[in-house]
N, C-alpha and C positions, 0 to 999 in steps of 0.2 A: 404969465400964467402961473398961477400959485401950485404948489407941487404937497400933494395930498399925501402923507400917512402911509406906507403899504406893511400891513404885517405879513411878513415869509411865515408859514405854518409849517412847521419842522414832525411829522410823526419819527418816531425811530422805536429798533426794538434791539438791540444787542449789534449793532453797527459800531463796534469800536474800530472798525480798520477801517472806516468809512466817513465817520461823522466828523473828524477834525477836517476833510476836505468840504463836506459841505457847510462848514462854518468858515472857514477860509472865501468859498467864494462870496457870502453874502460878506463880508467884511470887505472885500476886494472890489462890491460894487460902483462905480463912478455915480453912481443917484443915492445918497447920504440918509433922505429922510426914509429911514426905514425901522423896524422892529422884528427881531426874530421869537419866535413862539418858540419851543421844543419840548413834546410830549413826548415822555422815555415809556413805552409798556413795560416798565418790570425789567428791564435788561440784568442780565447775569454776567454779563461777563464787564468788558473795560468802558462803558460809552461813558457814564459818568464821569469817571477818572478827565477823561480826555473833554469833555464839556467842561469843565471845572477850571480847568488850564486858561481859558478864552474869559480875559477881563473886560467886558465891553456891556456899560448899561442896558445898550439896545436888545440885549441876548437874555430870556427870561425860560428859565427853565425848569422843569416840573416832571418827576416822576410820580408814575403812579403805580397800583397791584397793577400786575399782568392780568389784561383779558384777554389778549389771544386778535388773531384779525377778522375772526367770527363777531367780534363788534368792534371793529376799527373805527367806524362812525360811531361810536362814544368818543375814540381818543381822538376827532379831529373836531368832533364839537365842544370836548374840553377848551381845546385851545381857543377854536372857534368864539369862544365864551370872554375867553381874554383876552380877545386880538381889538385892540383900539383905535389900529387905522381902518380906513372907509375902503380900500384894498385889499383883496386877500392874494397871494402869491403862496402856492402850493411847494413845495421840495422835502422830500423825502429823505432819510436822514443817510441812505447812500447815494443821494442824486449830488448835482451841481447845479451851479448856474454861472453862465458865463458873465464875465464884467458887464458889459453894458444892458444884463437884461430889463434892468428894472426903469433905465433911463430909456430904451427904446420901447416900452411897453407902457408904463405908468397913464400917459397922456390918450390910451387908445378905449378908454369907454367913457361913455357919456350918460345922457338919461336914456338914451334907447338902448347902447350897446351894453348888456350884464358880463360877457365872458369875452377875452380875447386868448389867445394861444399863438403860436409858429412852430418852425422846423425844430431837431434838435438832434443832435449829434449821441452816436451810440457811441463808446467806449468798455474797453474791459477793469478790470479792479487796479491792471498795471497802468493805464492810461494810451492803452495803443488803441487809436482811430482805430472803428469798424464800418463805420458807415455813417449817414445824417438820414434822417427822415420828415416827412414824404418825399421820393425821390422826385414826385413831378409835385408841385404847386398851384399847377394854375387850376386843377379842379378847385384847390378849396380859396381862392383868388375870384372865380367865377361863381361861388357856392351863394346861395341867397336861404333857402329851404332846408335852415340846419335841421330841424328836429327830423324830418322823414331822412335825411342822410342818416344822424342819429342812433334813429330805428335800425339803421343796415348794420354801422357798424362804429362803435365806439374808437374813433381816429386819432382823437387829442390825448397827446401825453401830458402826464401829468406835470412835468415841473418847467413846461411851457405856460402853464395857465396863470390868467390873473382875473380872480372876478370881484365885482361889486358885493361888500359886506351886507348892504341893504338887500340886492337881492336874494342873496344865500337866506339870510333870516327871512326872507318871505316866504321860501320852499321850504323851512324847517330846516336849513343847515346839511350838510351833507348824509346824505342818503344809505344805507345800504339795502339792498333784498334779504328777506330769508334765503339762507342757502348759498348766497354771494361772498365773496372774499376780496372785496371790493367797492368804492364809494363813487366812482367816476361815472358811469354810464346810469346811475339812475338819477344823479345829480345834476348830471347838465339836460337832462333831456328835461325835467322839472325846470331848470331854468331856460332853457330854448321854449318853451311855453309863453315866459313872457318877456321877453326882450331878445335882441338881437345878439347874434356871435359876430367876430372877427376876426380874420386869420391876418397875420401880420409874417409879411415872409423875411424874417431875421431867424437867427439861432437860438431859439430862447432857453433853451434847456439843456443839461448835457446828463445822460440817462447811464449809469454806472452798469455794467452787465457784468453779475456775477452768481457764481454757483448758488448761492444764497435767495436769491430772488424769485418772490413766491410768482411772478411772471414766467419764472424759467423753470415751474413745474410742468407736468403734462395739464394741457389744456382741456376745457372742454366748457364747450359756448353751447350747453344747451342753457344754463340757470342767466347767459344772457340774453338767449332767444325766449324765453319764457316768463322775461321782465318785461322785454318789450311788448310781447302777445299782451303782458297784463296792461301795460300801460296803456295802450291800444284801445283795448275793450275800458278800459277806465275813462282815458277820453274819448271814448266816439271815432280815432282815428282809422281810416282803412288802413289794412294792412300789404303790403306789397309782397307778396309772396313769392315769386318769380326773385328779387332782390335780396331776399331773405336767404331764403336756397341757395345761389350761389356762394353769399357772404358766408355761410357754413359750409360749402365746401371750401371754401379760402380756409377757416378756420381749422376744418380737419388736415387741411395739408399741412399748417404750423404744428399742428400737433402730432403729425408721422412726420416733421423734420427734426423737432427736439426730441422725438422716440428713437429716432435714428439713430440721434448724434449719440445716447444713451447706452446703444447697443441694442435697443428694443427693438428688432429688427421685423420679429413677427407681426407685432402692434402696429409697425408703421405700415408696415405694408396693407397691414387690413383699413387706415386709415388713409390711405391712399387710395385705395379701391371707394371707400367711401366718399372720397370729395370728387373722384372721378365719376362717380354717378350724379353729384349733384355740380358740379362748376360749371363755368361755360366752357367756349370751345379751347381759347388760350387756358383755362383753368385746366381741365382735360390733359392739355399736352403734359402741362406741370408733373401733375398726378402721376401718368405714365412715366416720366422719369421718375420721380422718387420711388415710382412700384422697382421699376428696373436695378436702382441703386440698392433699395433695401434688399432685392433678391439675391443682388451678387455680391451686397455686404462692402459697396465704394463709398469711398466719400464726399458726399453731397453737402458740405460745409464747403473744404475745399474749395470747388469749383463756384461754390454761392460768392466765396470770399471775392475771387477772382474776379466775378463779375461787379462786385460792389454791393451784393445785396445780402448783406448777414442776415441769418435771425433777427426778427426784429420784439419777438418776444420769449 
């Protein structure tokens, strides 16, 4: 089997303490035919310096003005525009990827499949294991109905994905909303339109968590609930609202747990009240803890750690 082309799409924005590991791992890969993209926004501080360092043909890099992540889908169709392989492979210029991701992924779409993804392991900026996600698999092992999954709730991490070049230019290349800070959820759901996903259960990614991370600001899934409503009425799709609902009460509870951990203690609590009206019944119990914790000012990381289940955003 002839082994195709993949360009890694590197965005970065001022990742100097970041981006010599995620060029380290693409360099580390055991599957050789590859190409790195790396679109800098404007960085201020060292990421250049340290991109400069790394002699390696396959590694192409291009700064441009800063515009900010309010048009990030400029800087990923930049690259997008120069990526040569028929592959695209996502990582972000503080992610990772682990050695074999490219060699156990490479060979997993075809003409029907456009996107494939997997698990991926969470980590801090020092490298201490926090967790892997999804902790259970076989839903999306079982999953056939990606785009109404989709709709609920944007699942795939980013530097797990690999999709078809050809596809992407047929949606327009990746996506953002008005109002969004963000290109994943309008992107795949335009490509679950027409072709198939894959969930491939390996480690595909490894997802750096650090203070910096515009995921580790406080949340708020309504500009995602309100792309979907639009995509909806765009195509003709019923909307499941009962699915809908609880997925944003999940959502306010992530976001009265980073409010927490903040100090935000009033915030979370009112966001806890809020996913308590809308979750189910396990959602519910959740809620009522973090009400409880934020009232009495504990620590509900702590106890997450212990179980295995950090923040996952």
């Amino acid at each position: 089997m002839s082994s195709p082309l993949v360009t890694v799409l590197t965005t970065t924005y001022n990742h100097e303490r970041f981006i010599g590991n995620c060029i380290r791992s693409v360099l580390a890969q055991t599957f050789n035919n590859w190409e790195q993209i790396i679109v800098d926004d404007g960085s201020t501080d060292g990421t250049a310096r340290v991109i400069d360092k790394f002699d390696d043909e396959r590694i192409r890099y291009i700064k441009q003005s800063h515009v900010g992540i309010g048009k990030l889908s400029e800087t990923y169709n930049r690259g997008l525009r120069m990526a040569r392989g028929k592959l695209i492979a996502v990582l972000e210029g503080d992610d990772m990827f682990p050695k074999r991701k490219l060699e156990l992924q490479v060979h997993s779409l075809d003409d029907n499949t456009v996107l494939s993804f997997g698990r991926y392991i969470l980590v801090d900026e020092n490298h201490k294991y926090l967790g892997y996600f999804p902790l259970n698999s076989r839903q999306y092992l079982r999953t056939t109905d990606w785009l109404r999954s989709l709709l609920v709730s944007c699942f795939i991490s980013s530097p797990t994905v690999m999709i078809r070049k050809d596809a992407l230019l047929k949606v327009g290349g990746f996506i953002q909303p008005v109002g969004s800070n963000c290109v994943d959820q309008a992107t795949y759901l335009e490509l679950a339109l027409i072709g198939k996903f894959k969930f491939i259960d390996e480690t595909l990614g490894v997802w750096v968590k650090h203070g910096d991370n515009w995921s580790d600001r406080d949340l708020d899934s309504h500009t995602f609930l309100d792309y979907g409503l639009t995509f909806c009425r765009k195509h003709n799709i019923p909307v499941d609202w009962k699915a809908i609902r609880e997925q944003h009460g999940r959502d306010l509870f992530h976001i009265g747990r980073h409010q927490l951990m903040n100090g935000k203690r009033t915030e979370a609590s009112l966001n806890f009240k809020r996913s308590f009206r809308l979750s189910s019944t396990t959602g519910k119990l959740k809620a009522l803890v973090g009400l409880g914790m934020s009232k009495a000012g504990m620590n509900f990381e702590g106890i997450a750690d212990w179980l295995g289940r950090p923040t996952e955003r």
